[in-house]
mmCIF file of the C-alpha atoms, coordinates in Angstrom:
data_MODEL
# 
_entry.id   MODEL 
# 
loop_
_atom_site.group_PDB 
_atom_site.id 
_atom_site.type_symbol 
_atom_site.label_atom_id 
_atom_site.label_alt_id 
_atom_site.label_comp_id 
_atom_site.label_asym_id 
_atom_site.label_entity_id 
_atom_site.label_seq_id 
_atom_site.pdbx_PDB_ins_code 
_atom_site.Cartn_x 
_atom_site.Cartn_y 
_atom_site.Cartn_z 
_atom_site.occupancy 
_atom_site.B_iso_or_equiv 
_atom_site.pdbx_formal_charge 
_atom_site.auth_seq_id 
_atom_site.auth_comp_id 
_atom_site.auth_asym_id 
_atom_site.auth_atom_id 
_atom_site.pdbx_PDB_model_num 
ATOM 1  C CA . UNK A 1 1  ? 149.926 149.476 149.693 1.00 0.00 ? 1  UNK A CA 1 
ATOM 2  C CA . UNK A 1 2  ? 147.747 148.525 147.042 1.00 0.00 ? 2  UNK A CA 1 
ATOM 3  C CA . UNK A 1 3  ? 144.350 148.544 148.835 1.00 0.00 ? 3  UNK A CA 1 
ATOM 4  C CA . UNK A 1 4  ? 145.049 151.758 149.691 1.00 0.00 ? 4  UNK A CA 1 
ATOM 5  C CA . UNK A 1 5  ? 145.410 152.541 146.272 1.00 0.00 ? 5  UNK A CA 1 
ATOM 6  C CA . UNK A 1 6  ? 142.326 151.257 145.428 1.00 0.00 ? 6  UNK A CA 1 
ATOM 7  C CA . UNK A 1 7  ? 143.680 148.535 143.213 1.00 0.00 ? 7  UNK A CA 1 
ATOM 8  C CA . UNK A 1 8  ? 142.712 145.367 145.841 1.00 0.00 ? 8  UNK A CA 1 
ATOM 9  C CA . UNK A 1 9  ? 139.965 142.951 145.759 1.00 0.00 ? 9  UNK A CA 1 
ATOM 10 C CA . UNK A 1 10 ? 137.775 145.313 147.949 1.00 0.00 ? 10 UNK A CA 1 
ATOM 11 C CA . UNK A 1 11 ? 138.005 148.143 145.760 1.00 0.00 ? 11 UNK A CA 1 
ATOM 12 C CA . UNK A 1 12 ? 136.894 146.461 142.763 1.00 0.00 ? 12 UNK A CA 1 
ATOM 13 C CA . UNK A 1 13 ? 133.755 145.107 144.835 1.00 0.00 ? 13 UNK A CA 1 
ATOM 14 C CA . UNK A 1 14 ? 132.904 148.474 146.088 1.00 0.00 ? 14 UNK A CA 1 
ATOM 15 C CA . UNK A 1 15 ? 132.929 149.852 142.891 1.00 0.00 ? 15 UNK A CA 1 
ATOM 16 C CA . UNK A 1 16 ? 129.812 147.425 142.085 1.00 0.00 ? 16 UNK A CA 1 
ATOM 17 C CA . UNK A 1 17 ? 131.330 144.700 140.941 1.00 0.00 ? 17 UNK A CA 1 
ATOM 18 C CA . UNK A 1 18 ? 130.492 141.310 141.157 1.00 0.00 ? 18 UNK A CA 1 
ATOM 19 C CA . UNK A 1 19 ? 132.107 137.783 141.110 1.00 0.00 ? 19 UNK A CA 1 
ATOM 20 C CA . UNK A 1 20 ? 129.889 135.348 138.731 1.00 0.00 ? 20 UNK A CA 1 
ATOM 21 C CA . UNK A 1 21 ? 129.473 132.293 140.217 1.00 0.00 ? 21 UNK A CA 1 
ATOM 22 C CA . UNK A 1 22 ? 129.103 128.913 138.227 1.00 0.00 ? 22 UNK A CA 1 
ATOM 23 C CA . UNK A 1 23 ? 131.401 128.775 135.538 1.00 0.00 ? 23 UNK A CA 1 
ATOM 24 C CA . UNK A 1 24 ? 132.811 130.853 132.536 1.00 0.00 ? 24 UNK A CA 1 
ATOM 25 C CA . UNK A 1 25 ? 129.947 131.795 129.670 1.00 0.00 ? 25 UNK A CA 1 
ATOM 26 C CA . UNK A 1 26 ? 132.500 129.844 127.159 1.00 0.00 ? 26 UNK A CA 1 
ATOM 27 C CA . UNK A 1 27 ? 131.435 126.868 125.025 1.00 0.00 ? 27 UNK A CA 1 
ATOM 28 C CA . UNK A 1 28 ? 129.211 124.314 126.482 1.00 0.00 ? 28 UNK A CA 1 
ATOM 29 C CA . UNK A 1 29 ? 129.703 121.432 127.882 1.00 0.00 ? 29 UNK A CA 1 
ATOM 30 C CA . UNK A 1 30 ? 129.585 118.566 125.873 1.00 0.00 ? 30 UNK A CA 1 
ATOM 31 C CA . UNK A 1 31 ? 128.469 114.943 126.993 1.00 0.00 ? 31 UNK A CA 1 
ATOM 32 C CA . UNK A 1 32 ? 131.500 113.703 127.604 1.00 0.00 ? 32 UNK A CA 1 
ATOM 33 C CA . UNK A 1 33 ? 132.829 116.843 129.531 1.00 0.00 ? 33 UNK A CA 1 
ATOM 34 C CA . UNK A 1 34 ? 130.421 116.132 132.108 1.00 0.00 ? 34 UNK A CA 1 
ATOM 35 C CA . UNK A 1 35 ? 130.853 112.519 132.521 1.00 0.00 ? 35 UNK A CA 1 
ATOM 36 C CA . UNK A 1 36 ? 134.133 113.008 133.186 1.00 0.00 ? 36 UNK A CA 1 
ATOM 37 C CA . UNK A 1 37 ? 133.219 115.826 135.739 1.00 0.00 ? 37 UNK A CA 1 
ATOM 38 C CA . UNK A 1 38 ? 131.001 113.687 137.161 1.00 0.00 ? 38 UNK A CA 1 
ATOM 39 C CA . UNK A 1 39 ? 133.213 110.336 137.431 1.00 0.00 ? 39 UNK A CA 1 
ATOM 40 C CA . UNK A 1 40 ? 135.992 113.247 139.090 1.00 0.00 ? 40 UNK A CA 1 
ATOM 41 C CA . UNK A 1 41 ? 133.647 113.983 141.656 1.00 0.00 ? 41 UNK A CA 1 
ATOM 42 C CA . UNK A 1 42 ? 132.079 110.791 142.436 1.00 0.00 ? 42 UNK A CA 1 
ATOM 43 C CA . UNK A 1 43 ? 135.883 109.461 142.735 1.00 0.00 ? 43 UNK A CA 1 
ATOM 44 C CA . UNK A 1 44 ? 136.749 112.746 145.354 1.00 0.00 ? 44 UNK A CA 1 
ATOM 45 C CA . UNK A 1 45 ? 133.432 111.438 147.489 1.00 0.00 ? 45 UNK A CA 1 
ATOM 46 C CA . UNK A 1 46 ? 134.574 107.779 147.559 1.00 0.00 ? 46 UNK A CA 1 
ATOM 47 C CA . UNK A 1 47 ? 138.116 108.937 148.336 1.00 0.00 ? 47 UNK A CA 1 
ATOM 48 C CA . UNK A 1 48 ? 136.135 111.161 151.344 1.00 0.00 ? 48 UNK A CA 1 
ATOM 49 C CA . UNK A 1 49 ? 134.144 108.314 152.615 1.00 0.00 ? 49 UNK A CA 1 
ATOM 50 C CA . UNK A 1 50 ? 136.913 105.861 152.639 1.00 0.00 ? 50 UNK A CA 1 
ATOM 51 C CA . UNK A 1 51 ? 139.305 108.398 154.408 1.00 0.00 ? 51 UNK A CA 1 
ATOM 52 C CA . UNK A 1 52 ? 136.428 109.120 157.022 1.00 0.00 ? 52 UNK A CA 1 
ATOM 53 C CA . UNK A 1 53 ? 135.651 105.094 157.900 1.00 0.00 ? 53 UNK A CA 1 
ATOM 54 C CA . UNK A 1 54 ? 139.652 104.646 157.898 1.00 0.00 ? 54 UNK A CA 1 
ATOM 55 C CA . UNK A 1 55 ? 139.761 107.554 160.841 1.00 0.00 ? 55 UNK A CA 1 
ATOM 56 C CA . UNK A 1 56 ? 136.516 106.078 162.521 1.00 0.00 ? 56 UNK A CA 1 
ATOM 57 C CA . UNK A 1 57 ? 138.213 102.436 162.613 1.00 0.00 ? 57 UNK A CA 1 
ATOM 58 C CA . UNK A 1 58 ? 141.058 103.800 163.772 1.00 0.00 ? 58 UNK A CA 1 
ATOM 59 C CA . UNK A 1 59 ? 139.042 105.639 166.145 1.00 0.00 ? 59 UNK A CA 1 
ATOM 60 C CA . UNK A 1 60 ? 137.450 102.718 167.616 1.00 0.00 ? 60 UNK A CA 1 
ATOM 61 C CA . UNK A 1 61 ? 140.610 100.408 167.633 1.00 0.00 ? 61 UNK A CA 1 
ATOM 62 C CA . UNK A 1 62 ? 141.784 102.977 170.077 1.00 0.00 ? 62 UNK A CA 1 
ATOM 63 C CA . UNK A 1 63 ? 139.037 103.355 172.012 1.00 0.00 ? 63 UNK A CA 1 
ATOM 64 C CA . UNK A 1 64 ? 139.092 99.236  172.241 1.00 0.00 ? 64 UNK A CA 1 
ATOM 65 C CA . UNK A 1 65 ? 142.564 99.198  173.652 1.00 0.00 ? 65 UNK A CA 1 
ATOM 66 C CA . UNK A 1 66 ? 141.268 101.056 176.934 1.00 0.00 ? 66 UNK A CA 1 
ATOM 67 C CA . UNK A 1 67 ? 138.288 99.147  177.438 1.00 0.00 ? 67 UNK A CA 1 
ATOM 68 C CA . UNK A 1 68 ? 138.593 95.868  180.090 1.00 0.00 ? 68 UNK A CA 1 
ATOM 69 C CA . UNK A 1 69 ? 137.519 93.178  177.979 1.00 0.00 ? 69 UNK A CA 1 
ATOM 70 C CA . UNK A 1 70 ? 137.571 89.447  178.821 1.00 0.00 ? 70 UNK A CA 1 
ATOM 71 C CA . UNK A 1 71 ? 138.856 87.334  177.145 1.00 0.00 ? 71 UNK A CA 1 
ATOM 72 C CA . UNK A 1 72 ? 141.513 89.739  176.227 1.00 0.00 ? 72 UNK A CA 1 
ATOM 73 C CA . UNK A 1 73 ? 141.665 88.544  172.417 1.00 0.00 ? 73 UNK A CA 1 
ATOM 74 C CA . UNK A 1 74 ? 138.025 89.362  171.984 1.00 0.00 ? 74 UNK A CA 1 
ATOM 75 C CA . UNK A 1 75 ? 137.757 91.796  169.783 1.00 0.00 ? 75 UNK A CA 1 
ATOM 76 C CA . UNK A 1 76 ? 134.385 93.788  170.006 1.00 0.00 ? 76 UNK A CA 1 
ATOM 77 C CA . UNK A 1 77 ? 132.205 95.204  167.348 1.00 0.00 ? 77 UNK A CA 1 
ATOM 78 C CA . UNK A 1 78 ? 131.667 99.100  166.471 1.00 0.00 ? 78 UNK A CA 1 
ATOM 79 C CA . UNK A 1 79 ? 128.365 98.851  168.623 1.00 0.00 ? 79 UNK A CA 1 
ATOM 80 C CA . UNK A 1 80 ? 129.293 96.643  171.124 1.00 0.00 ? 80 UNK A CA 1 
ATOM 81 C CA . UNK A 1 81 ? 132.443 98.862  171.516 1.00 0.00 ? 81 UNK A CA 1 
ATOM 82 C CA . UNK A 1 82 ? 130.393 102.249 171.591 1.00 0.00 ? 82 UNK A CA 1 
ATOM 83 C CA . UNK A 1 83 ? 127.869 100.984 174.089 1.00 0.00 ? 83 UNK A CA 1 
ATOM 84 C CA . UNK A 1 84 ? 130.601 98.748  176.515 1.00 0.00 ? 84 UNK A CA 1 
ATOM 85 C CA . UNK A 1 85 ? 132.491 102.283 176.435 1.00 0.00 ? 85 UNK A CA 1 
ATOM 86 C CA . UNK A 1 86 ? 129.134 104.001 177.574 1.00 0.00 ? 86 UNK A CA 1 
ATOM 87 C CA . UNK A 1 87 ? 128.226 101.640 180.515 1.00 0.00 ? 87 UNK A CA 1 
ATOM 88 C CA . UNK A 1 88 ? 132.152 101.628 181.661 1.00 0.00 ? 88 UNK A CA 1 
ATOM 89 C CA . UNK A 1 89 ? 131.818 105.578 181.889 1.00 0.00 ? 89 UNK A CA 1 
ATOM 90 C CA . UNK A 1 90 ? 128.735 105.195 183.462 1.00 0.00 ? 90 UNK A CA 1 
ATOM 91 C CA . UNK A 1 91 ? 129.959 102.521 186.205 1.00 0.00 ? 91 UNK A CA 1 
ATOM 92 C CA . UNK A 1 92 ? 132.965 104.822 187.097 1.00 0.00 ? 92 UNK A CA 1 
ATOM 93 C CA . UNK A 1 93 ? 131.019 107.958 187.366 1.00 0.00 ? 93 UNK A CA 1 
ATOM 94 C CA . UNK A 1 94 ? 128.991 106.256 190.208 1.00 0.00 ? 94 UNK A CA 1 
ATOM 95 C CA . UNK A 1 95 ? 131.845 104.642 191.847 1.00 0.00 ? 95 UNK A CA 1 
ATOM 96 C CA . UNK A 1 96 ? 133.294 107.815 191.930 1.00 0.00 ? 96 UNK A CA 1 
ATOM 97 C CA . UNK A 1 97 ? 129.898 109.409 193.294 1.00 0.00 ? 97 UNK A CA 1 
ATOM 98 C CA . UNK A 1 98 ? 129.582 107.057 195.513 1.00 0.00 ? 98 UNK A CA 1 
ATOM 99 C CA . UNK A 1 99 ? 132.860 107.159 197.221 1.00 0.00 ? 99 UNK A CA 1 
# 
């Protein structure tokens, strides 16, 4: 194989070699370069965030469709959800400590 060979990744970082980090010593970056950079990233950490509340919603719709609630077209909010999901845990825990 090649690492045996001494021609793998390994080899060449045993040899005293080291990976640069940042980026390439080429030109600099120019104004504009790192606007754009930065309006990339910002747009990847919106499109984060919005994927994370979208899985949390989804999340707590779920978690609303095995609570009891009355009336049943009541819909509750994220902390009424999260803390009538606490107390309903809490309830059958005793009932079943207590029977």
């Amino acid at each position: 194989p090649l690492e045996a060979a001494g021609g793998g990744r390994g080899a060449r970082r045993a040899e005293g070699k080291r990976r640069r980090a940042g980026r390439c010593r080429g030109a600099p970056r120019t104004a504009e370069t790192a606007q754009r950079i930065k309006r990339s990233r910002r747009l990847k950490a919106n499109n984060r965030e919005r994927n994370r509340m979208h899985n949390l919603n989804a999340a707590l719709d779920a978690l609303r469709d095995v609570l009891p609630t009355f009336p049943e077209d009541a819909k509750l909010t994220k902390i009424e959800t999260l803390r009538f999901a606490h107390n309903y845990i809490w309830a059958l825990t005793e009932t079943l400590r207590l029977a």
